[in-house]
C-alpha positions as CSV (number, residue, x, y, z in Angstrom):
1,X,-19.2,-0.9,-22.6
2,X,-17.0,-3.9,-21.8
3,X,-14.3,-3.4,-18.9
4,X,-10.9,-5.5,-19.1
5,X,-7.9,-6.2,-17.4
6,X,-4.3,-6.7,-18.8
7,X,-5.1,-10.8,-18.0
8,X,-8.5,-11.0,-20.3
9,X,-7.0,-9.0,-22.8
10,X,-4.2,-11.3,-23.1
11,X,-6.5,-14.3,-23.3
12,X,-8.8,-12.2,-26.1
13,X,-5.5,-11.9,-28.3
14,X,-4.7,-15.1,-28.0
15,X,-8.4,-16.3,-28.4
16,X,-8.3,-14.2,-31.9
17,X,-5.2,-16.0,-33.0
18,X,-6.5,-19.5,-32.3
19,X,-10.0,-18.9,-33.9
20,X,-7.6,-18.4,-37.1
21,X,-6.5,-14.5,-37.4
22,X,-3.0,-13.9,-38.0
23,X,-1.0,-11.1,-36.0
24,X,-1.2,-8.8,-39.2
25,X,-4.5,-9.3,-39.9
26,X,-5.4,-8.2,-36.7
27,X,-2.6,-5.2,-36.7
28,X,-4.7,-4.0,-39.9
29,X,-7.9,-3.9,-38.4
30,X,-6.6,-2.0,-35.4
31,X,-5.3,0.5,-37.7
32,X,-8.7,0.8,-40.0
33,X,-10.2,1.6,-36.9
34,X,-7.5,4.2,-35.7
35,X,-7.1,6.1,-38.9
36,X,-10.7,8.3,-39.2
37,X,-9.3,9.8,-35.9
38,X,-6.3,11.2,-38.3
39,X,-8.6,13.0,-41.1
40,X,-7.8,16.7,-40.3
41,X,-3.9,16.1,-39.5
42,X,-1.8,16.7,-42.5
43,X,1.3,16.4,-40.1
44,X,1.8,13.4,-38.5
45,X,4.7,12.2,-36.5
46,X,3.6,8.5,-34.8
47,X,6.3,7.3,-32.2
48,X,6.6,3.5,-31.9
49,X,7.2,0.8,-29.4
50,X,9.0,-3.0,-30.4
51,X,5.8,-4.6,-30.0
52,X,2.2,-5.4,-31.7
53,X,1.4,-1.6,-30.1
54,X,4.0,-0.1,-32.1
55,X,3.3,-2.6,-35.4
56,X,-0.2,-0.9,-35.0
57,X,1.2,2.8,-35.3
58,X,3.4,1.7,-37.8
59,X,0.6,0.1,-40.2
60,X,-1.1,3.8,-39.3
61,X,1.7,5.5,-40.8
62,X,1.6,3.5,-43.9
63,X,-1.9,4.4,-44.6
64,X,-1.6,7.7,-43.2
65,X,1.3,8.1,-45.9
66,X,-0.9,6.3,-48.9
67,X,-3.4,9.0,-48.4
68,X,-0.7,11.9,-48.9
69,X,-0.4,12.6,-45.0
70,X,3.4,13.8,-44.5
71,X,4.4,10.7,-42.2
72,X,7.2,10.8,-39.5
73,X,7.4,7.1,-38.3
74,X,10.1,7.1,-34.8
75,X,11.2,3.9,-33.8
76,X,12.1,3.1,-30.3
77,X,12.9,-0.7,-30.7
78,X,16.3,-2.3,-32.2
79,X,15.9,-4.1,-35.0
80,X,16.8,-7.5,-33.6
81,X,14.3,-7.0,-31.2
82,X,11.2,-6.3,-33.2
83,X,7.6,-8.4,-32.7
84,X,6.7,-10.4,-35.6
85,X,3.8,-7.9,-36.8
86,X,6.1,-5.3,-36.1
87,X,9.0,-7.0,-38.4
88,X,6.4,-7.3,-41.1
89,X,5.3,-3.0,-41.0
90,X,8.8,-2.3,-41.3
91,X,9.8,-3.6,-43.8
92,X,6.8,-2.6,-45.9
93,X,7.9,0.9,-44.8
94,X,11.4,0.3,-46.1
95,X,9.6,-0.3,-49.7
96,X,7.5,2.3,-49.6
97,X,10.2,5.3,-48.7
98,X,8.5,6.7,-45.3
99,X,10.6,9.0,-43.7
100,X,11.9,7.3,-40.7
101,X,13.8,8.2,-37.1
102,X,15.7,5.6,-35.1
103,X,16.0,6.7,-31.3
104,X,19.0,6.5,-29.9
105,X,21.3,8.8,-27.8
106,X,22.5,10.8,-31.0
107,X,18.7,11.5,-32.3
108,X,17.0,12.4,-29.4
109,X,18.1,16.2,-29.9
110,X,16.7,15.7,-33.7
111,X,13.5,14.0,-32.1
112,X,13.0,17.0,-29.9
113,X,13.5,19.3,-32.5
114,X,11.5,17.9,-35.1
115,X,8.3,17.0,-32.4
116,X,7.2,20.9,-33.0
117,X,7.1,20.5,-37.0
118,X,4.1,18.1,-36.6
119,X,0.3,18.8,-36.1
120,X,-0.4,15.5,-33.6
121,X,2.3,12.9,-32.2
122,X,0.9,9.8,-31.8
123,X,2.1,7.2,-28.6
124,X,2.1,3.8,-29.9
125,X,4.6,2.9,-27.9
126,X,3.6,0.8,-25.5
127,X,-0.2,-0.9,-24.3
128,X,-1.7,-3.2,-22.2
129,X,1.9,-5.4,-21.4
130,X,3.7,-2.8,-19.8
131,X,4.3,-3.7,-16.1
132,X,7.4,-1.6,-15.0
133,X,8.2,1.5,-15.1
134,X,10.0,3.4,-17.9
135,X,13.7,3.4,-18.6
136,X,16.1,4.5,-20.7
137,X,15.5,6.2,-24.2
138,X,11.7,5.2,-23.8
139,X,11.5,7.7,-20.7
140,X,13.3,10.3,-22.1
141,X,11.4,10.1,-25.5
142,X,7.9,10.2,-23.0
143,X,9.4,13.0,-21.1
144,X,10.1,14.9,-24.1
145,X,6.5,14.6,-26.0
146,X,4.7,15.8,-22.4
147,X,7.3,18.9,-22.5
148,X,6.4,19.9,-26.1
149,X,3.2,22.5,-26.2
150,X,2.6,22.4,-30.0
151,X,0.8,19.6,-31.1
152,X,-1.7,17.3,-30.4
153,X,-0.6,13.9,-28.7
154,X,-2.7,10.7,-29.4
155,X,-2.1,7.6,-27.7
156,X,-3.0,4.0,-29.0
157,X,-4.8,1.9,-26.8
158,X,-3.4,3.3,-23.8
159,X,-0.9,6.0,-22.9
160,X,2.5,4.8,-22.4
161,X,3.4,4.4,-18.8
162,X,0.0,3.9,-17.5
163,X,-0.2,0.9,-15.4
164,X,-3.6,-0.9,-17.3
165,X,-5.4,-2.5,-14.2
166,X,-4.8,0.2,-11.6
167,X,-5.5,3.6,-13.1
168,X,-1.3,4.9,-12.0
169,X,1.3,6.0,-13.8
170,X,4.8,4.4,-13.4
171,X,7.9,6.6,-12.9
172,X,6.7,8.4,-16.6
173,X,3.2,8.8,-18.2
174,X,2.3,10.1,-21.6
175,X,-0.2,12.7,-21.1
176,X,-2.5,12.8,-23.8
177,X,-5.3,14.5,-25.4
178,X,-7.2,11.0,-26.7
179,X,-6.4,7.4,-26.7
180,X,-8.4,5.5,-28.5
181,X,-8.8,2.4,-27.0
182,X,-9.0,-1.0,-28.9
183,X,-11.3,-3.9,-28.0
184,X,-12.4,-2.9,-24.5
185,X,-12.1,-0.1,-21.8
186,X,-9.0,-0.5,-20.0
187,X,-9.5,-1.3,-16.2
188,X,-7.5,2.0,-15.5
189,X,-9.8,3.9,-16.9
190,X,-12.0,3.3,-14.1
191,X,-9.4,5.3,-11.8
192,X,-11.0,9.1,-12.0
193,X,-7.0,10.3,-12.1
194,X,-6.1,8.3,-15.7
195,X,-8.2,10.9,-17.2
196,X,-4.8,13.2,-16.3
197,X,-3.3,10.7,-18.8
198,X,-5.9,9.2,-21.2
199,X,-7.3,13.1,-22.0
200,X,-11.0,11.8,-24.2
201,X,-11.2,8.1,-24.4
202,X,-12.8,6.8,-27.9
203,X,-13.7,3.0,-27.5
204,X,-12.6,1.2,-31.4
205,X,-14.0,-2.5,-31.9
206,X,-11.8,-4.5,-33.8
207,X,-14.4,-6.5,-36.6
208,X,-13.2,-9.7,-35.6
209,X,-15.7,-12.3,-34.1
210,X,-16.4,-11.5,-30.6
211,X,-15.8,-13.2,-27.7
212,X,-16.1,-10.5,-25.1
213,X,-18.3,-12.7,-22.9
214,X,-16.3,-15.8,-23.4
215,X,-13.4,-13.8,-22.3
216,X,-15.1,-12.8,-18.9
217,X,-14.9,-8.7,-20.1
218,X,-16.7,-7.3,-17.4
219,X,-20.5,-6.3,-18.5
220,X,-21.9,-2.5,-17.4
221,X,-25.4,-2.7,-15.0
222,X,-26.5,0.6,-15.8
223,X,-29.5,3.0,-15.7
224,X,-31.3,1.4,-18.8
225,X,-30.2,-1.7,-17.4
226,X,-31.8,-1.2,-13.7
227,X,-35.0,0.0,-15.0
228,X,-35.9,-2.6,-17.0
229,X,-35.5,-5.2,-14.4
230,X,-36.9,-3.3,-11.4
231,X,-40.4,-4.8,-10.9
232,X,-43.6,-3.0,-11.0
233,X,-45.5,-3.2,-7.6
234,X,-49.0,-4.9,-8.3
235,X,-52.0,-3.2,-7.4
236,X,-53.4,-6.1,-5.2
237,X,-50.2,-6.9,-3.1
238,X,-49.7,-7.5,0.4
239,X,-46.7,-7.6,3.2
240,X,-46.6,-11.9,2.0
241,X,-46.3,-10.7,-1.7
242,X,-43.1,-8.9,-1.4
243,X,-41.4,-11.2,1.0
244,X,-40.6,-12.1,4.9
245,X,-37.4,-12.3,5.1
246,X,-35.0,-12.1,8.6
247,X,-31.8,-10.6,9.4
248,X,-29.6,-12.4,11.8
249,X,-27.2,-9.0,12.2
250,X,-26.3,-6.9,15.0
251,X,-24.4,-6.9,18.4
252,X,-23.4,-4.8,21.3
253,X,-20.9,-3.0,19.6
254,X,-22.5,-2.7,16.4
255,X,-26.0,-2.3,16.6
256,X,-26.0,0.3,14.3
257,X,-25.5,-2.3,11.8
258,X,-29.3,-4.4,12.1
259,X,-30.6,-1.4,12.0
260,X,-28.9,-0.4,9.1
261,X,-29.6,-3.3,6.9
262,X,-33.3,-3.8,8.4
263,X,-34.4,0.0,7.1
264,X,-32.4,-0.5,3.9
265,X,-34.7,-3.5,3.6
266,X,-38.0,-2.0,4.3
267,X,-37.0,1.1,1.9
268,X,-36.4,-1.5,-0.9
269,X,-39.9,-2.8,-0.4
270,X,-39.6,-5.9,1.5
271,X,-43.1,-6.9,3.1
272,X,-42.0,-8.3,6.7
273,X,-37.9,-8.1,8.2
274,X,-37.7,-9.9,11.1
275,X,-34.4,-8.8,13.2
276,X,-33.0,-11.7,15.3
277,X,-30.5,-10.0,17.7
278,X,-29.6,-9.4,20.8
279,X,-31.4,-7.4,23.6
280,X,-29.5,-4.2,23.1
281,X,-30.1,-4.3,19.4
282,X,-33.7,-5.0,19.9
283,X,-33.8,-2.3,22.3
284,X,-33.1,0.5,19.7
285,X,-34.8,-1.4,16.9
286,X,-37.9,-0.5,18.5
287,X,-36.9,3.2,18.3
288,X,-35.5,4.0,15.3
289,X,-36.8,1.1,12.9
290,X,-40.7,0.3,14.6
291,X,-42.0,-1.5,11.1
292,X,-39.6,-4.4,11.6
293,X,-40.5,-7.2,13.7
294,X,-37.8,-8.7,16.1
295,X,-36.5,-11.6,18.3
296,X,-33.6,-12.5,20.2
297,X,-30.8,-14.3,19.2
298,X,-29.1,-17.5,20.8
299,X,-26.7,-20.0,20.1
300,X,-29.7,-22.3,20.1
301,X,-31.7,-20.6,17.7
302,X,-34.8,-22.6,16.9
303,X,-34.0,-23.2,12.8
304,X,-38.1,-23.3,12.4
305,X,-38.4,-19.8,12.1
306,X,-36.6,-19.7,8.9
307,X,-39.2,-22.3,7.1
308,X,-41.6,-19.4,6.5
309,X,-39.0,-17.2,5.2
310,X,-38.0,-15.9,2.0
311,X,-34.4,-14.8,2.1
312,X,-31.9,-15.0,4.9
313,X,-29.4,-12.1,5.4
314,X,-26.1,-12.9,8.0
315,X,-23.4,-11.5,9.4
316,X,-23.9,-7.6,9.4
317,X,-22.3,-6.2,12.8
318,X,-22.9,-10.0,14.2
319,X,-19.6,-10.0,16.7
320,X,-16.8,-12.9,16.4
321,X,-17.1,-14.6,19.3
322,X,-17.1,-18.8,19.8
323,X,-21.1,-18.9,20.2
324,X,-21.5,-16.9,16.9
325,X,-19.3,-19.2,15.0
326,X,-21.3,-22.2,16.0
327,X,-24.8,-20.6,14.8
328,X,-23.1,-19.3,11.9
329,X,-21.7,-22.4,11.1
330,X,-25.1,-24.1,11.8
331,X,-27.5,-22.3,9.7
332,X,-25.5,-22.4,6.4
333,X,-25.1,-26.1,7.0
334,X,-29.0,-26.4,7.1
335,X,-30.9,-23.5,6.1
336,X,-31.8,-24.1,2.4
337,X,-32.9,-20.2,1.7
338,X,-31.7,-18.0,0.1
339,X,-29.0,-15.7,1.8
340,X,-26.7,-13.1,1.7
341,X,-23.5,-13.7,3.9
342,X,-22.0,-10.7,4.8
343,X,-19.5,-9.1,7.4
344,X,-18.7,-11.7,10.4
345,X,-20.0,-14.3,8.7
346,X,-17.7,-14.0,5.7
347,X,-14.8,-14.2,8.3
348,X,-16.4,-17.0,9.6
349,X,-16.9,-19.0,6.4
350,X,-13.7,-18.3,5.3
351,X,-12.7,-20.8,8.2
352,X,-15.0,-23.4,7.4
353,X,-14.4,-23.8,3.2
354,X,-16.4,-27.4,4.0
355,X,-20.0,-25.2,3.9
356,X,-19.1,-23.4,0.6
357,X,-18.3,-26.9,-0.7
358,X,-21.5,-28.4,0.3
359,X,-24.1,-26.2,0.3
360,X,-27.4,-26.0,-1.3
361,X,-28.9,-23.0,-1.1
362,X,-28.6,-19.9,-3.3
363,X,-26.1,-18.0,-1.8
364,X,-24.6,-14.3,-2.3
365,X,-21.4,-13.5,-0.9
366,X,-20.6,-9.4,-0.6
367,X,-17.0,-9.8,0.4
368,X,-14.9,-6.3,0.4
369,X,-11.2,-6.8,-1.2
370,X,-9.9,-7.3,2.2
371,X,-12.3,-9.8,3.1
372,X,-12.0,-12.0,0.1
373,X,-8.1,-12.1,0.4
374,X,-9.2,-14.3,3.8
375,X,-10.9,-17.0,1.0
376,X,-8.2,-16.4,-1.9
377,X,-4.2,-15.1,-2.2
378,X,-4.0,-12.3,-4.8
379,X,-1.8,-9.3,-5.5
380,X,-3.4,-6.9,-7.7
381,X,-7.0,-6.1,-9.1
382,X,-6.3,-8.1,-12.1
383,X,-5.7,-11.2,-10.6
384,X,-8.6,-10.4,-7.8
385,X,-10.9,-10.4,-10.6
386,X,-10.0,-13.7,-12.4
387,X,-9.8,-15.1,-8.8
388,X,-13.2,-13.9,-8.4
389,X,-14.9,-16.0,-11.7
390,X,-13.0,-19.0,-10.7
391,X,-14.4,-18.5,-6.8
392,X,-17.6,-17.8,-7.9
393,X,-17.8,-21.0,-10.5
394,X,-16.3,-23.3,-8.2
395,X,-18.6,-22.8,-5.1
396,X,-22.0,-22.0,-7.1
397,X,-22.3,-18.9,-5.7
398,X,-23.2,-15.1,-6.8
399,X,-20.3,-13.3,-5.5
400,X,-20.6,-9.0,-4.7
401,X,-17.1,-7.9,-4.8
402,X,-17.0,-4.3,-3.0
403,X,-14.6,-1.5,-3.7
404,X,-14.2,1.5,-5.6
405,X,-15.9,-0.3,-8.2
406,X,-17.4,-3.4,-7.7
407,X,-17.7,-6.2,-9.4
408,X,-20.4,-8.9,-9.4
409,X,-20.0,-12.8,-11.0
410,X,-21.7,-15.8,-11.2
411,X,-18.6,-17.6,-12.3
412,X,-19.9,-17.1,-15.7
413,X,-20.2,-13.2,-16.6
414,X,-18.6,-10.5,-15.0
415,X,-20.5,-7.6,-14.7
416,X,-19.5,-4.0,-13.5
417,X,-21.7,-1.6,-11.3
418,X,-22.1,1.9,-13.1
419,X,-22.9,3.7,-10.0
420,X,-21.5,4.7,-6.5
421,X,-18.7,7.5,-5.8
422,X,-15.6,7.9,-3.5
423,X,-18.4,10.0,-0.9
424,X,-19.6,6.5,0.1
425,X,-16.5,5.3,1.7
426,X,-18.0,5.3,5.4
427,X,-19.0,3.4,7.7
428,X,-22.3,1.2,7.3
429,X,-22.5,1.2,3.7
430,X,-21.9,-2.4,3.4
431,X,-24.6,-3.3,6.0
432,X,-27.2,-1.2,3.7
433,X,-25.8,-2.6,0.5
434,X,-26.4,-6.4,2.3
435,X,-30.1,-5.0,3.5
436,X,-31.3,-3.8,0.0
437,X,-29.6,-7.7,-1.7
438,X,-31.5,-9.2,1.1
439,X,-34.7,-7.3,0.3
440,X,-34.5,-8.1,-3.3
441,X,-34.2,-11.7,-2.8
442,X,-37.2,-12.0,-0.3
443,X,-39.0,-10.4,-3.0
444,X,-38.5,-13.2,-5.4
445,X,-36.2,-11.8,-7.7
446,X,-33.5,-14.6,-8.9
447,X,-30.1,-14.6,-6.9
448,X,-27.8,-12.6,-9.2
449,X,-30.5,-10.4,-10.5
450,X,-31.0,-9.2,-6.5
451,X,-27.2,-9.0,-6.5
452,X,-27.0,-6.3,-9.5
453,X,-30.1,-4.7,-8.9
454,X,-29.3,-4.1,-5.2
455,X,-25.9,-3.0,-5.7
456,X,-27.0,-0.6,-8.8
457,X,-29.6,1.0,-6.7
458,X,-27.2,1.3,-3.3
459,X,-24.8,3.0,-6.2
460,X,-27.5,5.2,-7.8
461,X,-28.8,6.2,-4.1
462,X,-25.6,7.4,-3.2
463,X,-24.7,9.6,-6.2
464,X,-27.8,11.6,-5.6
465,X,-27.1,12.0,-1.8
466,X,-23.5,13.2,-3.5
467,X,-24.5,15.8,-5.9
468,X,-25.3,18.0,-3.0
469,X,-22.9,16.5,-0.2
470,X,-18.9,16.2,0.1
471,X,-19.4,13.1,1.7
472,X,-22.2,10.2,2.0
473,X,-23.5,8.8,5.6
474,X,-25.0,5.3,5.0
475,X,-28.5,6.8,6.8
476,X,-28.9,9.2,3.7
477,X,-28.6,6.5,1.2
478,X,-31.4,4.7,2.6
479,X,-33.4,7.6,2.5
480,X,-33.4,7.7,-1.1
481,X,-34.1,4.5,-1.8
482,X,-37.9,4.7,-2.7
483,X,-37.6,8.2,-4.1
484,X,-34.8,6.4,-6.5
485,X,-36.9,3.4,-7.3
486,X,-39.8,5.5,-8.2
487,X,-37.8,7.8,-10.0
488,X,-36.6,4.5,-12.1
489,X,-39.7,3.4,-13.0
490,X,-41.4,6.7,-14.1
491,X,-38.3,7.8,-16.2
């Protein structure tokens, strides 16, 4: 299942068009696809829009009509002010004597009327392009189907009035009891509230040559997907086999935070995490996490105890002060490990663009919205997202994008997390999420592979501490981390 935002699905359109489709080709594989949904309707009135969305209800009705459905075909646009494929429909209409309604002030009463002689009203008024809200006869007409209690109501692509990357209405939403979305899922539908609007989703793939990936649609990490790519544990392995790594995380005020991450780590199977913090953290290391090792952190920290290490994780809870941002600053100019930067040092970095520009080892980045707007300017999800491939191409990094529903790229593929809830919006649940990345890299597993693994798992964790809590504590994820993993691997 694909995920895409207004943006990609704008580029898709136009890729289609390029590769050599014209606008009514593609307008009459839209509606080959939409039409089995209309089988058992003998009554159909299908309310259209000016653009390509209303050209795609309009070449419905047509075949709707040729298969002896009673057709209704409402048109909101003026005539002047019609798309191309849109243009085209109508006047095949006109040949073909399809009862017709223009909406205007004088036939909205007849509109209202009428709505309660049909068995389904269908939305094709507006998709993916709208960005405002409503006004005008298109408000009152989307007013008026949510009032009317007798039929079904259908919307193409997306209901009318539904903003496409955020999941919220505008002023007026068309509340229906399907959409059947074209192409991809909508990044709305994400939002648990558009199901008040989109009623069942059905997902309709237009048979035109795909370029999903090329496109950037964001790509599900799953169940199936997890378990295939979680490792068996060998029989004749050691703490070396499943990787040293060391956490450089943790201060006075958050020491809660190394202790965090460390657990997660050993939980995820990591052989040997070596905390270097300061004496507090150390301190209650020792009591509530005894299986990692520790040592204490300086400015001068001797750079030859990462040379034995597998993976480096930085930043969780680490304080902003002057002496941190000089040893953050030094160890990504020369440590060559792997790491995952996280928390402070993400603030830090974001001051220092030279280290992202010349670095050379694998890095992971797990940035929350609010932290990436420090690296890049955007103002919606949409754009976050296409800043996010370009980000992640330019530096040569695996960015972790964290929010309601995060999403992961390489620069190349955008890939969506299938797990997690809105119980794990607490403290700490970032420093875990860093801990279990960090674990799988140590382990040997390749860069973005420890990035969706980690974040799936952290995800799944959660939704079983969830089905029996109102809310998730970061502490509880952790302890299902090896029940989960098993639980993967034996399924």
């Amino acid at each position: 299942m694909y995920i895409a935002t207004s943006k990609q699905l704008k580029r898709y359109d136009r890729a289609l068009l390029d590769y050599g489709y014209s606008i009514e080709e593609l307008v009459d594989k839209a509606s080959d696809c939409l039409i089995k949904h209309f089988h058992h309707y003998r009554k159909v009135m299908i309310v259209c829009g000016p653009g390509n969305n209303g050209a795609d209800g309009i070449s419905l009705g047509i075949k709707l009509f040729k298969e002896g459905k009673e057709v209704l075909l409402c048109y909101s646009g003026l005539p002047e002010k019609l798309s191309q494929a849109n243009n085209y429909y109508v006047q095949q209409v006109d040949n073909l004597g399809i009862e017709t309604l223009f909406l205007d002030e004088e036939s909205l009463d007849e509109f209202q009327r009428r709505m309660n002689d049909y068995d389904v009203v269908v939305d094709a008024l507006f998709g993916f392009g709208l960005n405002s809200d409503l006004r005008g006869i298109v408000k009152y007409v989307v007013d008026a189907i949510n009032n009317t209690m007798e039929n079904d109501v259908i919307s193409i692509d997306i209901p009318t009035g539904l903003n496409p990357d955020t999941g919220n209405p505008y002023n007026s939403c068309i509340c229906a009891l399907q959409t059947i979305t074209l192409t991809a899922y909508k990044l709305a539908f994400l939002n648990p509230d558009s199901s008040l609007y989109t009623g069942k989703i059905s997902l309709e793939l237009l048979d035109a040559k795909s370029f999903h990936e090329e496109m950037l649609f964001s790509q599900p990490i799953d169940y199936k997907w997890a378990k295939y790519h979680l490792k068996e544990r060998v029989y004749d392995g050691h703490k070396g086999t499943y990787g040293k790594i060391i956490h450089v995380t943790g201060c006075y005020h958050y020491r809660g935070a190394a202790l965090l991450a460390s657990k997660a780590a050993l939980y995820t199977g990591s052989g040997l995490v070596t905390v270097c913090s300061n004496e507090k953290v150390i301190d209650a290391l020792s009591l509530y996490c005894p299986e990692a090792t520790s040592m204490v952190r300086n400015t001068y920290l001797d750079e030859k105890v990462f040379h034995d290490k597998d993976a480096l994780l930085l930043g969780s809870g680490l304080g902003l002060n002057e002496e941190n941002e000089q040893l953050v600053c030094r160890l990504l100019k020369n440590i060559k490990i792997p790491t995952v930067i996280d928390g402070d040092a993400l603030s830090i970095l974001s001051k220092h663009l030279e280290l992202l520009e010349n670095h050379e080892g694998p890095w992971i980045l797990t940035p929350h919205h609010g932290e990436f707007k420090r690296f890049v300017n955007f103002s919606n999800i949409s754009e976050m997202i296409d800043q996010a491939n370009v980000f992640a191409k330019k530096y040569h990094i695996i960015l972790v994008l964290k929010g309601p529903h995060t999403f992961i790229s390489d620069g190349y593929e955008t890939y969506r997390i299938d797990s997690g809830n809105r119980g794990m919006s607490s403290a700490g649940m970032g420093d875990t999420l860093a801990g279990i990345i960090s674990s799988f890299l140590g382990q040997g597993y390749l860069p973005k592979e420890a990035a969706l693994l980690g974040t799936y798992l952290h995800g799944l964790c959660g939704d079983e501490v969830y089905k029996e809590n109102y809310t998730v504590i970061a502490s509880k994820v952790i302890e299902k981390i090896p029940m989960m993993m098993k639980k993967l691997k034996e399924d």
